[in-house]
Every structure is written in structure tokens, then in C-alpha cells.
C-alpha positions as CSV (number, residue, x, y, z in Angstrom):
1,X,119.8,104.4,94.6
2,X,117.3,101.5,96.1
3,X,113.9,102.6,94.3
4,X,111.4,101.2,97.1
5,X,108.1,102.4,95.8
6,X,108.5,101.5,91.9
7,X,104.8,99.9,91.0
8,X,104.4,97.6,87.6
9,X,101.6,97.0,85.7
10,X,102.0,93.1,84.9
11,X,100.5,91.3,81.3
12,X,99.7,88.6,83.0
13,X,96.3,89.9,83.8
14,X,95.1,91.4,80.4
15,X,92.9,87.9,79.7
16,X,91.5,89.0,83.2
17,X,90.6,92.5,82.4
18,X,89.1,91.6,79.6
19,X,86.4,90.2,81.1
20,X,86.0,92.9,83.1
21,X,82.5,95.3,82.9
22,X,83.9,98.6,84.4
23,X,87.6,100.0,84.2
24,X,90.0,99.2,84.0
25,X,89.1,96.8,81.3
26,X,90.8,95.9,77.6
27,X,88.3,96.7,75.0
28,X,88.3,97.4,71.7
29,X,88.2,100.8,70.4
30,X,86.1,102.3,67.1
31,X,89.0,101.1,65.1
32,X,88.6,97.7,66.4
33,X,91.8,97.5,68.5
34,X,92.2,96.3,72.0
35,X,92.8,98.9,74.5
36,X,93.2,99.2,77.9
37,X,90.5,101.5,79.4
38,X,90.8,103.5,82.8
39,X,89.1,106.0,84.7
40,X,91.4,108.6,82.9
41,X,91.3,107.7,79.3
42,X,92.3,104.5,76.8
43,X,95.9,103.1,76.0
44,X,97.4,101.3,73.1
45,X,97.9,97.3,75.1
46,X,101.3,97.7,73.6
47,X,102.3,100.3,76.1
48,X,99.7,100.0,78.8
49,X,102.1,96.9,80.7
50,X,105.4,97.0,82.0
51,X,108.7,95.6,80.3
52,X,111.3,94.2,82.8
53,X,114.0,95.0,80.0
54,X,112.7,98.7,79.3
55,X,112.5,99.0,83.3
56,X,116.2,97.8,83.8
57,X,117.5,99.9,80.9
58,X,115.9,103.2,82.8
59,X,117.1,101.5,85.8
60,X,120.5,102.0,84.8
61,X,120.0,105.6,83.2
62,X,118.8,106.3,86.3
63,X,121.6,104.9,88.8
64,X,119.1,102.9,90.4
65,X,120.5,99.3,91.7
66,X,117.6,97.7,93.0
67,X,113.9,98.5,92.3
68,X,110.9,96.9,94.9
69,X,108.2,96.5,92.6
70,X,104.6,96.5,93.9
71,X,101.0,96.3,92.2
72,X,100.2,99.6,90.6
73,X,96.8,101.2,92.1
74,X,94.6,100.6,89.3
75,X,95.5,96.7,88.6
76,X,94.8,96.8,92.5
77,X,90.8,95.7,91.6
78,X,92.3,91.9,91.8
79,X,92.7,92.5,95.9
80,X,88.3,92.9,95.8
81,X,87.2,90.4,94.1
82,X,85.1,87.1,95.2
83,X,87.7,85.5,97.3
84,X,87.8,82.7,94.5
85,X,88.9,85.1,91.4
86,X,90.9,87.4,94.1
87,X,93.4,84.4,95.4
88,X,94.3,83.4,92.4
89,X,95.0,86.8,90.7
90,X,97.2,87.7,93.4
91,X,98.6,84.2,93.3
92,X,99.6,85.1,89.7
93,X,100.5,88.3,90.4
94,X,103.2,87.1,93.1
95,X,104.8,84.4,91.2
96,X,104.9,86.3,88.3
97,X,106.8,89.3,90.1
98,X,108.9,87.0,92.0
99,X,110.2,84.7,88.8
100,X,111.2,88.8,88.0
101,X,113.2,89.2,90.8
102,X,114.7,85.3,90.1
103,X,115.8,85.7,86.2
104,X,117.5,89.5,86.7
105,X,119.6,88.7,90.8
106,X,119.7,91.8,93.0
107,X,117.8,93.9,90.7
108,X,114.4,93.4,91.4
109,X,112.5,92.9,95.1
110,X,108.8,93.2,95.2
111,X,106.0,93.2,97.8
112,X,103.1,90.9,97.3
113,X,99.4,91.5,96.2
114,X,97.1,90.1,98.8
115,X,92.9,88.8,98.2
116,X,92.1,91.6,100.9
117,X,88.2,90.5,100.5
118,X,88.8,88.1,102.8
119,X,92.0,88.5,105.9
120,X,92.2,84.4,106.5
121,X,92.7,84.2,102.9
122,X,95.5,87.5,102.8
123,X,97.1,85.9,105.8
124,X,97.3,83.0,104.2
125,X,98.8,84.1,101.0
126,X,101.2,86.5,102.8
127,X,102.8,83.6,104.0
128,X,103.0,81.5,100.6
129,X,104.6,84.8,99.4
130,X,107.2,85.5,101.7
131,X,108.4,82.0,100.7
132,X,109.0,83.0,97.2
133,X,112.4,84.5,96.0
134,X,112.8,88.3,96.4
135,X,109.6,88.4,98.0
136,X,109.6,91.1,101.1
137,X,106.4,91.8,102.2
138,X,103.1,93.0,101.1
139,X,101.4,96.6,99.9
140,X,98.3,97.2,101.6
141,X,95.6,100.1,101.2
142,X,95.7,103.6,103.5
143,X,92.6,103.2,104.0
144,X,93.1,100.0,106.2
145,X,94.5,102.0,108.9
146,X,92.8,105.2,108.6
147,X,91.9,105.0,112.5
148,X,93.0,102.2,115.0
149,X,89.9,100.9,114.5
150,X,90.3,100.7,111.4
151,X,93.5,99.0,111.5
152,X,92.2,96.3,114.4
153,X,91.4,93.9,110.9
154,X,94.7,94.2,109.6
155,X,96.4,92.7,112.8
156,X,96.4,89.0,111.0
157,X,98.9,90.3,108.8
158,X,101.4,92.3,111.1
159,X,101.8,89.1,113.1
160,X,103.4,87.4,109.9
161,X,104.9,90.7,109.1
162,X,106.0,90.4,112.3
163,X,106.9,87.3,112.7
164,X,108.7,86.9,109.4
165,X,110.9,90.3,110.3
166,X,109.0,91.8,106.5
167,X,108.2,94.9,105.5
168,X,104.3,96.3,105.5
169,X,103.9,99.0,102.7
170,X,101.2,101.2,103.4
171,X,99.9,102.7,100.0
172,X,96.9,105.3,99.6
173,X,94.1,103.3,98.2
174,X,90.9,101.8,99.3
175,X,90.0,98.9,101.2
176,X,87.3,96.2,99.3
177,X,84.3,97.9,99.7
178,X,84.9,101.2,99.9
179,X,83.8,104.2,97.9
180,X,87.2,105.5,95.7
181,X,88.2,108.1,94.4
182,X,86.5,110.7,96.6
183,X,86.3,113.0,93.9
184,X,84.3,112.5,90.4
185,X,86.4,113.1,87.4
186,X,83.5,115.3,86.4
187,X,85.1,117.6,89.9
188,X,87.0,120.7,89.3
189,X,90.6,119.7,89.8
190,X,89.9,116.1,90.5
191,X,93.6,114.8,89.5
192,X,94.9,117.8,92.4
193,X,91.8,116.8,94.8
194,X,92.6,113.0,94.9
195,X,96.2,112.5,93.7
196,X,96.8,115.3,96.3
197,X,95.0,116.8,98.8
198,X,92.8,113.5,99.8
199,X,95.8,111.4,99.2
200,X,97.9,113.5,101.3
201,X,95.5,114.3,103.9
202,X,94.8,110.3,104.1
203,X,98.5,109.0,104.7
204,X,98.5,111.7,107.8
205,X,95.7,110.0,109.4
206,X,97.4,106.5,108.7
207,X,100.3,108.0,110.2
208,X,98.9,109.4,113.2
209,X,97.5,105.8,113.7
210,X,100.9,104.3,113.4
211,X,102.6,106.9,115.2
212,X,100.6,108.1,118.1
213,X,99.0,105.1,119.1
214,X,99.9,101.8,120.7
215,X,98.8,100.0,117.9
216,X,102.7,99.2,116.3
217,X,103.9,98.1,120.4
218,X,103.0,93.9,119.6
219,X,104.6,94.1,116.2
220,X,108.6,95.1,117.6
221,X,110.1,93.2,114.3
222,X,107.7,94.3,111.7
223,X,109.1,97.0,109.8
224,X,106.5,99.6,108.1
225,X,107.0,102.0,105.3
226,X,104.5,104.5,104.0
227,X,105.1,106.6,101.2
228,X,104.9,109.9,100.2
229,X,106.7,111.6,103.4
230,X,103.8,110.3,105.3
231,X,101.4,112.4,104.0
232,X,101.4,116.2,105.2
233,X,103.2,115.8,108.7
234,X,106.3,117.5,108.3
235,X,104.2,120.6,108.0
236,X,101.9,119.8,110.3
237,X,103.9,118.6,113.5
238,X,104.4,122.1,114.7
239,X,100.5,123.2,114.8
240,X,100.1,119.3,116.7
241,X,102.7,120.0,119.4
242,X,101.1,123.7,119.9
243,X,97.6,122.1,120.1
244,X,99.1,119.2,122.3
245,X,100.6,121.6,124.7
246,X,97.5,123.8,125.1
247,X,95.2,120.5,125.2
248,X,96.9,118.1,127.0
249,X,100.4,119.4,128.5
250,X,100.9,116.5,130.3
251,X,101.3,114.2,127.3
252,X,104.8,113.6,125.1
253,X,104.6,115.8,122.4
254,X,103.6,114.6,118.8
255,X,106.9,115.6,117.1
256,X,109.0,113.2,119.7
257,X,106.3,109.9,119.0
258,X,106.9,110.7,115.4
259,X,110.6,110.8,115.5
260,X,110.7,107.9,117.3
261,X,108.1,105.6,115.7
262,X,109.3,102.6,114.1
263,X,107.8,103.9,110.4
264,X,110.0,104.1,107.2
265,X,108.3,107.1,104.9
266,X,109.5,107.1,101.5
267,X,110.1,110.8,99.5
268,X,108.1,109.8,96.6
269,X,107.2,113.1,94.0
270,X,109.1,115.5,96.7
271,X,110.9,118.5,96.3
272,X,114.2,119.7,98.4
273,X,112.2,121.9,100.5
274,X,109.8,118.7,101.5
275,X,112.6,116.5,102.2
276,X,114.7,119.1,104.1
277,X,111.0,118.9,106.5
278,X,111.0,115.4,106.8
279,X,114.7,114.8,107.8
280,X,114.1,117.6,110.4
281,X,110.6,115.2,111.8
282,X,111.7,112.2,111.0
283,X,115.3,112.3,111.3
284,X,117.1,110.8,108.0
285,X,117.6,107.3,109.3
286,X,113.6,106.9,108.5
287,X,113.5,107.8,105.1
288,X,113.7,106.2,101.8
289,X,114.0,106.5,98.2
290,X,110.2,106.3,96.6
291,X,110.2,106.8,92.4
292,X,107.1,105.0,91.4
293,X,109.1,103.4,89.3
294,X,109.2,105.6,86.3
295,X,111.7,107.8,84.2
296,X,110.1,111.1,85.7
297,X,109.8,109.8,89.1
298,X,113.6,109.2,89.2
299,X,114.4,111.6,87.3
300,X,112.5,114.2,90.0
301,X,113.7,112.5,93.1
302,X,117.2,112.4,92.1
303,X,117.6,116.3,91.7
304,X,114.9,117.0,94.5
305,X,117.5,115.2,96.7
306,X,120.6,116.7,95.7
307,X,119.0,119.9,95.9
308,X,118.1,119.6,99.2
309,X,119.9,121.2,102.1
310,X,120.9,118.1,104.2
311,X,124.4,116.5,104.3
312,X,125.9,114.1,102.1
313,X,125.9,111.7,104.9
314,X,122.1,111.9,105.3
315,X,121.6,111.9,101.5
316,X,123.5,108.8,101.4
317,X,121.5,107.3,104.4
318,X,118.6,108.3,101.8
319,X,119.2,106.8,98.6
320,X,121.1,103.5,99.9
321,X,122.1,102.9,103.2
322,X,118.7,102.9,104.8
323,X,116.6,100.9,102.1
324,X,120.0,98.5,102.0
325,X,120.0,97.6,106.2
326,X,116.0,97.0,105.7
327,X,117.0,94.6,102.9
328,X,119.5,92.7,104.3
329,X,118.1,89.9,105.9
330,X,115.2,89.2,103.3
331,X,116.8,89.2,99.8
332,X,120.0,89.6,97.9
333,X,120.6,93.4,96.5
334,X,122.7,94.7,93.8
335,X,126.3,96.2,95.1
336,X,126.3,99.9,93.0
337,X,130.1,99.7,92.7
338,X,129.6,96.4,90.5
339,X,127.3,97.7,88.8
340,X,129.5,100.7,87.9
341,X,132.3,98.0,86.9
């Protein structure tokens, strides 16, 4: 398995976070240790970052050769920042990640942090990154292409996506300035609301912007991967292409743009049944292996995908090929069968 959607929470920023006024933040607790504090609750700092040799040992439990690591949502506050503090924490944030994917050869690729306060500045950095080792891209918020409006900011970045033939990942999360989460933890069922109705309901809208627009036609090199299936389009293709025949008859159906969009989803925390969906929109060749990088996440996509009712060609297309052909031509990848040996 290639694991392209496996986040890490990096150490290098605790002096940063504790600093910080509002969470995440280190702090010390009643008993006088330092925790880190989030939105959800507190964490021992001896478990709250990640460990590149506890990450390669579930690696291999796992069967999973080469794990693209990317800024998990939470440490994603650096991205808002004054454009000052924001540089130089994703500054850190990508050479740390890529001296990862230098000291361990094939097993590591990552996707780079960018200041998002400020575009020049992003662009700028998205560059300086994709000249580091193992670096293929960047991960930028949903919310930056929400509508093709929306997205019209972001074009300074798929011309050097673009240009340098990287990958764009397009995670659910918010743009500097904008109100997130949607939903109060105070909410009835605000983990469900915002880890999976808004989220959900969010990446279809980014998708329909990709998708049935003209916004990706300039960008013929870039390659873009969302995660999560896409959001809920599998299951929603069939009421679009009903509405689109009573509305508009004349137009090419939703379900054909979508099959034939240039957009890699990933089958992050989905079951058979979901996957079975998406091969059937997006056709297997688009989709890719998503984990989040943890023991449950692998451990949940490995069985949702041999469960699934799709051949073993298109399950292979799943777990390696596709992710591997993407890789090719920005960064060296570990071969399974040597890692077997």
C-alpha cells in the first residue's frame, strides 16, 4: 500500500504552541505538567507528536511501503498567522518533514505547509519546497475552493503546481480568516456534524468546482487529489444527472465531467460499499489509498478494500499502482517486494 493521506503532528513546533493564547496550546495542567491542549481535550506532550520510528514500525504492520505525510488539521494554525511567524513555521515545518523523507529513502514523501495569510508569500514557499527532497506538493484548505470564486486566489499556486508537474492536496479545513468549526462543541453531535456531515458536504462543493467547471482547463500538468471519496458524490451523481436532464438537457451530464475530470480522491475512513460507489463514478484509475496515517486508519482501509466488490486488478490499481505512476517523476518510492525480502 502507498498511504497518501497520512498527517504528522511534528515537535518541532511545541516552543511555538507554547506561546500560544488559544488551542492548541502546551500548558501546564493542575499537576504542573505540560500538556498539549485542543479543542477536544488535553494530552500528555509525550504522546501528543509523532515518532518517525513508531510510524515506520506500524508502517510495516501495516504493509504500507510509502507514507505522504502532510500537516495535521489542528497544527494547521501556523498557515494564519502574521506572514512573519507564518513563513517561518511552515519553513520549519517543510525542512523538518523533508530531512524525514531524506534519513528513511522511499519511505516517506510529504506535501508542504504553506503561510496561506499571504498567496505571494505561499507561492513563494511552494517553490522553495518543491526543491527539497521528497517534497511533492502542497495541502491546501477545502475551503479555498469552495466556489470558483473562491478558488480564483488560489490560481498562484496551480501555476507552480502546474508548472512543476506536483500534486495539490485539497484537505477540509479553513482558509485564514474564516470561522471553523461550524459547529460549537457545546452542539449536539458536533464530532458527526463537522467531522462528517459539513466535512463531507464541503469536499462536494470543492468537487463540483474542480469538476464541473473550467477552472482545472490552464492547469493540464497539475495533478489534484482530494480526500475522502470527494465528499458525498458517489451518492449524489445520480440525483445531479436527473436534475441536469430536467434543467438543462442540453448540457453533458455531471456523472461523465466527473469521470473524466483530472481529480485523484483518496478512500480515506471508507467502507466496501463507499468504495464499490466511487469506482463505479470515478472509475478505479482515480482513486487512492488515504489512512491518515494511523494504526486504525490502515487498519480500516485495508479490510474496507478487500471487502469490497471490485476486482483484484482495480484493488491493485487502488493500493499501489495509481499513487506509484503519480509518484514517479517527483521522488523515489519503496519497491514492496524488497521490502518483503
Amino acid at each position: 500500500m502507498i498511504d497518501m493521506h497520512a498527517h504528522w503532528k511534528p515537535a518541532e513546533f511545541a516552543d511555538a504552541m507554547r506561546t500560544r493564547t488559544r488551542e492548541p496550546r502546551i500548558v501546564r495542567n493542575a499537576d504542573g505538567i505540560e500538556v498539549l491542549k485542543s479543542r477536544t481535550g488535553e494530552e500528555p506532550l509525550a504522546s501528543a507528536f509523532d515518532d518517525v520510528n513508531e510510524h515506520l514500525a506500524r508502517m510495516d504492520r501495516q504493509g504500507v511501503s510509502t507514507s505522504v505525510l502532510s500537516l495535521v488539521g489542528p497544527f494547521c494554525w501556523i498557515e494564519s498567522q502574521p506572514v512573519d511567524v507564518s513563513v517561518q513555521l511552515c519553513r520549519i515545518y517543510n525542512d523538518s518533514i523533508s530531512r524525514i523523507c531524506t534519513e528513511h529513502p522511499g519511505r516517506f514523501a510529504a506535501y508542504a505547509a504553506l503561510p496561506l495569510v499571504d498567496m505571494s508569500a505561499a507561492a513563494a514557499e511552494l517553490e522553495r519546497a518543491l526543491g527539497l527532497p521528497g517534497m511533492i506538493g502542497a495541502q491546501v484548505p477545502g475551503n479555498g475552493f469552495l466556489t470558483a470564486e473562491h478558488a480564483e486566489q488560489m490560481r498562484p499556486l496551480l501555476e507552480i503546481i502546474n508548472r512543476r508537474r506536483a500534486i495539490l492536496f485539497i484537505h477540509h479545513g479553513p482558509m485564514p480568516g474564516d470561522a471553523f468549526p461550524r459547529f460549537a462543541n457545546s452542539t449536539d453531535n458536533a464530532r458527526r456534524r463537522n467531522g462528517t456531515l459539513d466535512m463531507q458536504t464541503s469536499l462536494s462543493s470543492v468537487m463540483l468546482t474542480l469538476c464541473l467547471t473550467d477552472y482545472l482547463d490552464p492547469y493540464p500538468d497539475a495533478m489534484i487529489h482530494v480526500h475522502n471519496l470527494g465528499g458525498n458524490i458517489p451518492y449524489e451523481v445520480e440525483r445531479m444527472d436527473h436534475r441536469s436532464l430536467l434543467d438543462s438537457a442540453k448540457e453533458e451530464l455531471p456523472s461523465a465531467r466527473f469521470r473524466r475530470a483530472r481529480v485523484y480522491v483518496d478512500c480515506n475512513s471508507f467502507g466496501p460499499h463507499s468504495i464499490e460507489a466511487g469506482v463505479r463514478t470515478y472509475g478505479a484509475e482515480r482513486i487512492i489509498c488515504g489512512t491518515d496515517g494511523s494504526e486504525f486508519g490502515c487498519d480500516w482501509t485495508s479490510k474496507a478494500l478487500a471487502a469490497a466488490n471490485i476486482s483484484q486488478d482495480e484493488r491493485e490499481q487502488i493500493l499501489h499502482r495509481n499513487s506509484a505512476a503519480m509518484l514517479a517523476h517527483l521522488t523515489t518510492i519503496a519497491q514492496p517486494e524488497k521490502l518483503a525480502a
